[in-house]
N, CA, C and O atoms as CSV, one atom per row, in Angstrom:
chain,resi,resn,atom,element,x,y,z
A,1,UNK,N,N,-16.845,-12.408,-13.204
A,1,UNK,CA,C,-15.752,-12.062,-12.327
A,1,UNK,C,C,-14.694,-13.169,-12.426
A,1,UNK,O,O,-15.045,-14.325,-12.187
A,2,UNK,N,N,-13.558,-12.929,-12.725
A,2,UNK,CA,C,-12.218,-13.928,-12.723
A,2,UNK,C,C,-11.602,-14.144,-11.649
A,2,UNK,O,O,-12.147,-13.625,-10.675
A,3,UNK,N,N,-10.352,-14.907,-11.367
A,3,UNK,CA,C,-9.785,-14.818,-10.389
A,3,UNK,C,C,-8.697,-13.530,-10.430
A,3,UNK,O,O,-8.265,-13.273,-9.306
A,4,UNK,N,N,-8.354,-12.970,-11.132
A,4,UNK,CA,C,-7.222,-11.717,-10.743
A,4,UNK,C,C,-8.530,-10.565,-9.689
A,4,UNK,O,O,-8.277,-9.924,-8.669
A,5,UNK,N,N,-9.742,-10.665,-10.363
A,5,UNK,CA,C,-10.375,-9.617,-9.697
A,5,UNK,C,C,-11.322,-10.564,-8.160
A,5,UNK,O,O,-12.193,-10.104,-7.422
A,6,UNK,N,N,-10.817,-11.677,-8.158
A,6,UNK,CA,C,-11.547,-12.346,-6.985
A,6,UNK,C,C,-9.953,-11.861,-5.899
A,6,UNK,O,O,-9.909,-11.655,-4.686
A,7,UNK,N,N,-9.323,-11.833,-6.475
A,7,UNK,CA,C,-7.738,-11.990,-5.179
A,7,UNK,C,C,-7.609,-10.357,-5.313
A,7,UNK,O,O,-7.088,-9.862,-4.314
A,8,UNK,N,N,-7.940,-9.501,-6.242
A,8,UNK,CA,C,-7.864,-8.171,-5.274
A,8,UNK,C,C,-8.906,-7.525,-4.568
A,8,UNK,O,O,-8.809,-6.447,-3.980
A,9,UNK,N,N,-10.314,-8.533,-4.696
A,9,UNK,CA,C,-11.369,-8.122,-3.914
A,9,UNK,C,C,-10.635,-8.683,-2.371
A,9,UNK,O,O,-10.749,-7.926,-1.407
A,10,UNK,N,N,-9.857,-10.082,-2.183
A,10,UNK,CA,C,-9.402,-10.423,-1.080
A,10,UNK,C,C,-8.433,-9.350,-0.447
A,10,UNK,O,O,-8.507,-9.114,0.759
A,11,UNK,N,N,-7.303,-8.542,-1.454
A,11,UNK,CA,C,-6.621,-7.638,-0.789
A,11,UNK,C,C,-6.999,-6.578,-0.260
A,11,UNK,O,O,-6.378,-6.165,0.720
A,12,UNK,N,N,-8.274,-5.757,-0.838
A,12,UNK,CA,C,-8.896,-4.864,-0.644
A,12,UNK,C,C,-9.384,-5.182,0.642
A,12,UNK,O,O,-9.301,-4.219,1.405
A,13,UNK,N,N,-9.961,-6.404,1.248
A,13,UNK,CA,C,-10.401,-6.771,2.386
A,13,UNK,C,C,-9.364,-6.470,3.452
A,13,UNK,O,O,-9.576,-5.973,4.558
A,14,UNK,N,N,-7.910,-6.955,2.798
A,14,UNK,CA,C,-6.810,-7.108,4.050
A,14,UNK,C,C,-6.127,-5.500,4.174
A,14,UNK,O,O,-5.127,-5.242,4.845
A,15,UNK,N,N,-6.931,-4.481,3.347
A,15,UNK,CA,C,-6.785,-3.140,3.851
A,15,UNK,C,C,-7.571,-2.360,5.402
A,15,UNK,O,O,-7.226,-1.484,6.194
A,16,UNK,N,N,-8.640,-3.164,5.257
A,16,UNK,CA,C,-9.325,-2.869,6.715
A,16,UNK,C,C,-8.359,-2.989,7.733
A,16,UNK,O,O,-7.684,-1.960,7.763
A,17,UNK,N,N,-7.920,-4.017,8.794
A,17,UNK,CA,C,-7.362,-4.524,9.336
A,17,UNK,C,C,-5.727,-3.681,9.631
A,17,UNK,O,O,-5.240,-3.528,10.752
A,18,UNK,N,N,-5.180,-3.283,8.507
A,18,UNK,CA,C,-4.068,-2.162,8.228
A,18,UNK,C,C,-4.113,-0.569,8.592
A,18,UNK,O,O,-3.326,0.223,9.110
A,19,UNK,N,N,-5.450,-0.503,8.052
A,19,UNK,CA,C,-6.368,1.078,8.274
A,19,UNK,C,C,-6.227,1.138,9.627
A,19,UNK,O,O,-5.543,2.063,10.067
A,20,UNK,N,N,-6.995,-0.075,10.820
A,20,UNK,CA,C,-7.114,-0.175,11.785
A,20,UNK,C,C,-6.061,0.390,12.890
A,20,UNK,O,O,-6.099,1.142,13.864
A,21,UNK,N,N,-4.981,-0.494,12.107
A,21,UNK,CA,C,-3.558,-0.971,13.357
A,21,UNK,C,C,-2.863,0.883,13.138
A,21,UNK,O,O,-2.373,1.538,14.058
A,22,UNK,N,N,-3.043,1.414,11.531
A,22,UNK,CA,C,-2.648,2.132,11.577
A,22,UNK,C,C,-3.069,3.971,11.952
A,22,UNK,O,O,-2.364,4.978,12.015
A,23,UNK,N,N,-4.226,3.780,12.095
A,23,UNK,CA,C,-5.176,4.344,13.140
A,23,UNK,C,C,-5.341,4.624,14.786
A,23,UNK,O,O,-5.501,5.694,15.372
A,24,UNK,N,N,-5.251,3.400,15.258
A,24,UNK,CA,C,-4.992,2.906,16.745
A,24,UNK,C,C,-3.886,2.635,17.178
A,24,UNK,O,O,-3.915,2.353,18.375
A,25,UNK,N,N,-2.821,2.593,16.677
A,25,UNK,CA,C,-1.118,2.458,17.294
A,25,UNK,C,C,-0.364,3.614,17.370
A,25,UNK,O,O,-0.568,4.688,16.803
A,26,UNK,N,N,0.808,3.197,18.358
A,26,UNK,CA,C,1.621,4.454,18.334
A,26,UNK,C,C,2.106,4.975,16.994
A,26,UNK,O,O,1.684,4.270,16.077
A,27,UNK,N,N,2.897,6.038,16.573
A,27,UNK,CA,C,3.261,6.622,15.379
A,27,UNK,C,C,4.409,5.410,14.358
A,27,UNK,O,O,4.187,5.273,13.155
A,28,UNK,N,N,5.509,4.682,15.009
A,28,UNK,CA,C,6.094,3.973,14.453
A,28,UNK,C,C,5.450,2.874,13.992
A,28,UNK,O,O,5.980,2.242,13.079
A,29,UNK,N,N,4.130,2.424,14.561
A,29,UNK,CA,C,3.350,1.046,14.158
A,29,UNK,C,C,2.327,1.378,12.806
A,29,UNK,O,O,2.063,0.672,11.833
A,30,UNK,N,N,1.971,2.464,13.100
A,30,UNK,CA,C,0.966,3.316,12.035
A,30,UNK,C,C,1.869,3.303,10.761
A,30,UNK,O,O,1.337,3.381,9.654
A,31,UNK,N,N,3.035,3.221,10.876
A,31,UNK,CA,C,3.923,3.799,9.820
A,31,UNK,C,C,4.338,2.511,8.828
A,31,UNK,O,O,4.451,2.505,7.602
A,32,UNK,N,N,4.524,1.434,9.784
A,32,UNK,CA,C,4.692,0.087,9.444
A,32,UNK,C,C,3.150,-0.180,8.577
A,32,UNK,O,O,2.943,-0.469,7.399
A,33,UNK,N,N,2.434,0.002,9.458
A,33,UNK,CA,C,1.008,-0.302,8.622
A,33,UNK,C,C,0.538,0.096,7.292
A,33,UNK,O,O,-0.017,-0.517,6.380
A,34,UNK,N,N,0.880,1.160,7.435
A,34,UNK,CA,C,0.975,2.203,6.125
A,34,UNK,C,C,2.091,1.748,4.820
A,34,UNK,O,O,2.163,1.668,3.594
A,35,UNK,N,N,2.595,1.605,5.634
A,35,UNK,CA,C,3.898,0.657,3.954
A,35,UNK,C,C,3.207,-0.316,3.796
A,35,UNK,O,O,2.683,-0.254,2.684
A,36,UNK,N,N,2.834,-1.489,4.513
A,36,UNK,CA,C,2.108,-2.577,4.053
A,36,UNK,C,C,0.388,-1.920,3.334
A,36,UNK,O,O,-0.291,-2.616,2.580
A,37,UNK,N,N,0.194,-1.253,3.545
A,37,UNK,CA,C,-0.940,-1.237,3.038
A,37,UNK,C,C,-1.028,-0.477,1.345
A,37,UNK,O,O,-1.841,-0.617,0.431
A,38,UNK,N,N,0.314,0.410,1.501
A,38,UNK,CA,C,0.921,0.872,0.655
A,38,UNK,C,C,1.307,-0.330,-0.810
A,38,UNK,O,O,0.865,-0.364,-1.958
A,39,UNK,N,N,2.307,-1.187,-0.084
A,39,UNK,CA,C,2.677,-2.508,-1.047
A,39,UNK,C,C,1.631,-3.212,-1.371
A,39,UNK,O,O,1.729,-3.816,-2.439
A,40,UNK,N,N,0.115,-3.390,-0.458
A,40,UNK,CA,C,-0.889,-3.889,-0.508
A,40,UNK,C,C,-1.804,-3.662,-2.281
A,40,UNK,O,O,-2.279,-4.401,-3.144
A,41,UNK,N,N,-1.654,-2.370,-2.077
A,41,UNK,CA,C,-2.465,-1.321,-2.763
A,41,UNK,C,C,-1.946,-1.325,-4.272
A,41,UNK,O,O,-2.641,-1.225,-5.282
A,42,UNK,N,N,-0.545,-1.467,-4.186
A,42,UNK,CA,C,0.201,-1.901,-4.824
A,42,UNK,C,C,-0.333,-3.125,-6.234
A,42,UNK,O,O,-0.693,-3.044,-7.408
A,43,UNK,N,N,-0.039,-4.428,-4.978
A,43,UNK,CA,C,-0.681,-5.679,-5.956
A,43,UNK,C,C,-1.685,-5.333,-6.316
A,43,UNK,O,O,-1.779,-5.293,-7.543
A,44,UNK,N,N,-2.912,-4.920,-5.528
A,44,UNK,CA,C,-4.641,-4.298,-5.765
A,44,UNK,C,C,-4.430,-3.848,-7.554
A,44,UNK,O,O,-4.935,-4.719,-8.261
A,45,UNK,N,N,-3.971,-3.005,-8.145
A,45,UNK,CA,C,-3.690,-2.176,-8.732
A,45,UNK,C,C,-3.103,-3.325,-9.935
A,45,UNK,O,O,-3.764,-3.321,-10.974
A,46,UNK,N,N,-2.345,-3.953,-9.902
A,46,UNK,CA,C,-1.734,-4.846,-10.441
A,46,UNK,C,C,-2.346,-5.915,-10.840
A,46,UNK,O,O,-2.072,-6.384,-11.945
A,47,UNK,N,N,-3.779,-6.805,-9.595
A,47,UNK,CA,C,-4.257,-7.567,-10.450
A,47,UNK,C,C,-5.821,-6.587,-10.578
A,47,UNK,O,O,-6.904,-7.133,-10.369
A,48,UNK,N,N,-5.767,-5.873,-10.756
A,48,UNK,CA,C,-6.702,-4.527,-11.160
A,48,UNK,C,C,-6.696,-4.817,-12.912
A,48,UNK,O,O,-7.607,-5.188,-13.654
A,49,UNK,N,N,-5.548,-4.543,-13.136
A,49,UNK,CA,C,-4.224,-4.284,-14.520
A,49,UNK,C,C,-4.955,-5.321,-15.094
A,49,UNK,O,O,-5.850,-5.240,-15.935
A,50,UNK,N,N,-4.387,-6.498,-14.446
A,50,UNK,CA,C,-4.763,-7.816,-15.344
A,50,UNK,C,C,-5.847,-8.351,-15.433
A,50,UNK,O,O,-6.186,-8.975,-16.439
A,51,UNK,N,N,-6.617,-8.195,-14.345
A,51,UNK,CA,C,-8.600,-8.384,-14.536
A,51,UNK,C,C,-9.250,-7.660,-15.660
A,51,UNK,O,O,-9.948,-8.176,-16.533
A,52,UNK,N,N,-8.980,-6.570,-15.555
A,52,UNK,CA,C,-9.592,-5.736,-16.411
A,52,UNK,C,C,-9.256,-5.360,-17.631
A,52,UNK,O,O,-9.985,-4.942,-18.530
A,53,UNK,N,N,-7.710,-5.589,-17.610
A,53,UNK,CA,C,-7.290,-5.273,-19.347
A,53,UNK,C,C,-6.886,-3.730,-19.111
A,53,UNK,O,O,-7.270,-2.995,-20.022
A,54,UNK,N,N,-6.446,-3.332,-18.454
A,54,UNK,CA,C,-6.330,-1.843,-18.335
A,54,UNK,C,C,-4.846,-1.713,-17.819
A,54,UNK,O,O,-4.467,-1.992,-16.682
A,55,UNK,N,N,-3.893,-1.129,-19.101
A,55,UNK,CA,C,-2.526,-0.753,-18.882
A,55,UNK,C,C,-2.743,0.167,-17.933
A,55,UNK,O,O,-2.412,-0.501,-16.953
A,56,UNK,N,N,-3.102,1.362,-17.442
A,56,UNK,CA,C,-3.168,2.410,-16.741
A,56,UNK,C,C,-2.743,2.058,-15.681
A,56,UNK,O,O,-1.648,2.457,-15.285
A,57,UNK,N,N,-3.614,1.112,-14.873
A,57,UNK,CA,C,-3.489,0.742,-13.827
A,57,UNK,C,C,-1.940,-0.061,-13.454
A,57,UNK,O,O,-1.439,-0.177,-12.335
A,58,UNK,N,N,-1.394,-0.549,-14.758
A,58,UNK,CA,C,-0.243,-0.800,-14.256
A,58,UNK,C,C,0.709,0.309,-14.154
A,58,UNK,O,O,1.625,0.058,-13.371
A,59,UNK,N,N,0.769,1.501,-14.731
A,59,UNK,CA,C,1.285,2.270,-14.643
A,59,UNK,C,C,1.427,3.165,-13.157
A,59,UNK,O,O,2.334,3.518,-12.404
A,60,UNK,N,N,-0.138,3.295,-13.250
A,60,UNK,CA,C,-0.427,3.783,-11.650
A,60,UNK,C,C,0.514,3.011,-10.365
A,60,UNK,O,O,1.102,3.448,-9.376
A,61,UNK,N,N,0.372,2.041,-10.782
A,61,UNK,CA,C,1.069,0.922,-9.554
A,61,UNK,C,C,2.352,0.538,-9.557
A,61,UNK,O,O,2.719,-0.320,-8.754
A,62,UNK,N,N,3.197,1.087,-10.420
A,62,UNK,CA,C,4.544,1.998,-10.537
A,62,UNK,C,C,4.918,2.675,-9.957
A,62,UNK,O,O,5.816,2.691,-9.116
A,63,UNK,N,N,3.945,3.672,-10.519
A,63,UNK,CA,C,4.060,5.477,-9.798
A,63,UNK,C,C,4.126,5.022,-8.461
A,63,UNK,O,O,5.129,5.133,-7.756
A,64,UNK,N,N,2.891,4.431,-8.056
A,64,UNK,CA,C,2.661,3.916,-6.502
A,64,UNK,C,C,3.792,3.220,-5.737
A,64,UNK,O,O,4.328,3.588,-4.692
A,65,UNK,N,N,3.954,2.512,-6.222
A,65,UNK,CA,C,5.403,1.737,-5.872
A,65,UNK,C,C,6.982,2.390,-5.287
A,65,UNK,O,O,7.811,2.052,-4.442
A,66,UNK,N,N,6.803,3.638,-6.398
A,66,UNK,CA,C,8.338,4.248,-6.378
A,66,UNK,C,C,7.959,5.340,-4.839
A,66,UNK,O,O,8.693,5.483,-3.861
A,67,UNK,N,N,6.730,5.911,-5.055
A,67,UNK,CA,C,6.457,7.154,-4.120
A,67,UNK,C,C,6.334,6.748,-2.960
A,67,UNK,O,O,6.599,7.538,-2.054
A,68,UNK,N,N,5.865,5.295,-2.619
A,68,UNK,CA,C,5.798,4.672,-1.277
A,68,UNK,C,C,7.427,4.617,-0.737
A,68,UNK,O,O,7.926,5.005,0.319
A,69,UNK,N,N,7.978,4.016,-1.840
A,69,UNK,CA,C,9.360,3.713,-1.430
A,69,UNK,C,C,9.578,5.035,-0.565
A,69,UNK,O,O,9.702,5.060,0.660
A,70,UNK,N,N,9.607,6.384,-1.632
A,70,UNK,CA,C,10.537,7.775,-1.122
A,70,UNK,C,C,9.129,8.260,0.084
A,70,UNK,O,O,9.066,9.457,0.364
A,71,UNK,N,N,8.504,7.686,0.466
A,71,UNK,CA,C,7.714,8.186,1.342
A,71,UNK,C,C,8.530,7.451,2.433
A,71,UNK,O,O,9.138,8.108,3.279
A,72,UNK,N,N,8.554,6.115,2.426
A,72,UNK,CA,C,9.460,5.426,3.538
A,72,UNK,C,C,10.634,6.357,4.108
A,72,UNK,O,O,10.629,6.760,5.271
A,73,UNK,N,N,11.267,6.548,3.525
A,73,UNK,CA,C,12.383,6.726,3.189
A,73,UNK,C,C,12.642,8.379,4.086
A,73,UNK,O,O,13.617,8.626,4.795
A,74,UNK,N,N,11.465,9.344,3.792
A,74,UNK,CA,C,11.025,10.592,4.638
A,74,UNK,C,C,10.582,10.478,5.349
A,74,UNK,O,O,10.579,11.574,5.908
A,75,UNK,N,N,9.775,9.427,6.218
A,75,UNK,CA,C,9.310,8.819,7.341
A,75,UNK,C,C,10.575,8.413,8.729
A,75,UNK,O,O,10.682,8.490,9.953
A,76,UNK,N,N,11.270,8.002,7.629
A,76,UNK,CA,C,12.509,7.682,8.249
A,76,UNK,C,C,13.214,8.673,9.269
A,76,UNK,O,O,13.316,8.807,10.488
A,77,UNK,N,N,13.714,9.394,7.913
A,77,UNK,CA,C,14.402,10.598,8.420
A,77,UNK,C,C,13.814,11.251,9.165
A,77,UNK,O,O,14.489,11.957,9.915
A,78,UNK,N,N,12.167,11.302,9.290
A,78,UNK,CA,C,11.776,12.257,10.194
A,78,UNK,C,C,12.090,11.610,11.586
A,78,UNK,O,O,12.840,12.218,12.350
A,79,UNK,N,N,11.418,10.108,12.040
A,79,UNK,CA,C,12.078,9.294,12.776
A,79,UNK,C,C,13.207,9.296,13.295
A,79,UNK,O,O,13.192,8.853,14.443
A,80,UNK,N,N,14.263,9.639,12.896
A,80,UNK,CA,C,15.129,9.760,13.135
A,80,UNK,C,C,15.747,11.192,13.863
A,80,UNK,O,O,16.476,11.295,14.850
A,81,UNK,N,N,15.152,12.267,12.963
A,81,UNK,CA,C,15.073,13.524,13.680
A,81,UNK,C,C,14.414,13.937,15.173
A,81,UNK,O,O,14.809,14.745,16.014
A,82,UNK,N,N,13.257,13.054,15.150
A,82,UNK,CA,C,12.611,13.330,16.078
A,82,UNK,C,C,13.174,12.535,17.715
A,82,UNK,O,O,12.654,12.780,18.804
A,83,UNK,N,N,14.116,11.757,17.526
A,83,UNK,CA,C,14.788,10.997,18.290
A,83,UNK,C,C,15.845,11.590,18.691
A,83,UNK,O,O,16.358,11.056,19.675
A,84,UNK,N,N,16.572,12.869,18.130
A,84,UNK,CA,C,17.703,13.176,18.797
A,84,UNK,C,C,17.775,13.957,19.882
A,84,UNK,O,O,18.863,14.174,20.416
């Protein structure tokens, strides 16, 4: 085991804690939680990539990257809808 796959066993840990807040909080805190766990999942994936030798995974964590963004982004707007 190296260190790229020792620091995303650590991120994988700091997904619990995210799951949690975003589970047990009102809808705007859940949502916050969820992007971070999102960007989280992110690096995971990334030193995934580089532990293992596996382009895929960087690819995946692209894809992941862009769809979180436009997920934000519809979160928003719904937020916003739901406020008027």
């Amino acid at each position: 085991m190296n260190a790229w796959l020792v620091s995303a066993l650590v991120l994988v840990a700091a997904l619990v804690p995210l799951g949690i807040v975003a589970g047990t909080r009102p809808f705007a805190d859940g949502v916050v939680a969820l992007q971070a766990a999102g960007s989280d999942t992110v690096l995971i994936l990334l030193l995934l990539a580089e532990g293992l030798h596996r382009q895929p995974f960087v690819d995946l964590s692209l894809v992941l990257a862009v769809l979180a963004f436009v997920g934000a982004l519809v979160i928003a707007g719904y937020l916003e809808y739901e406020h008027r």
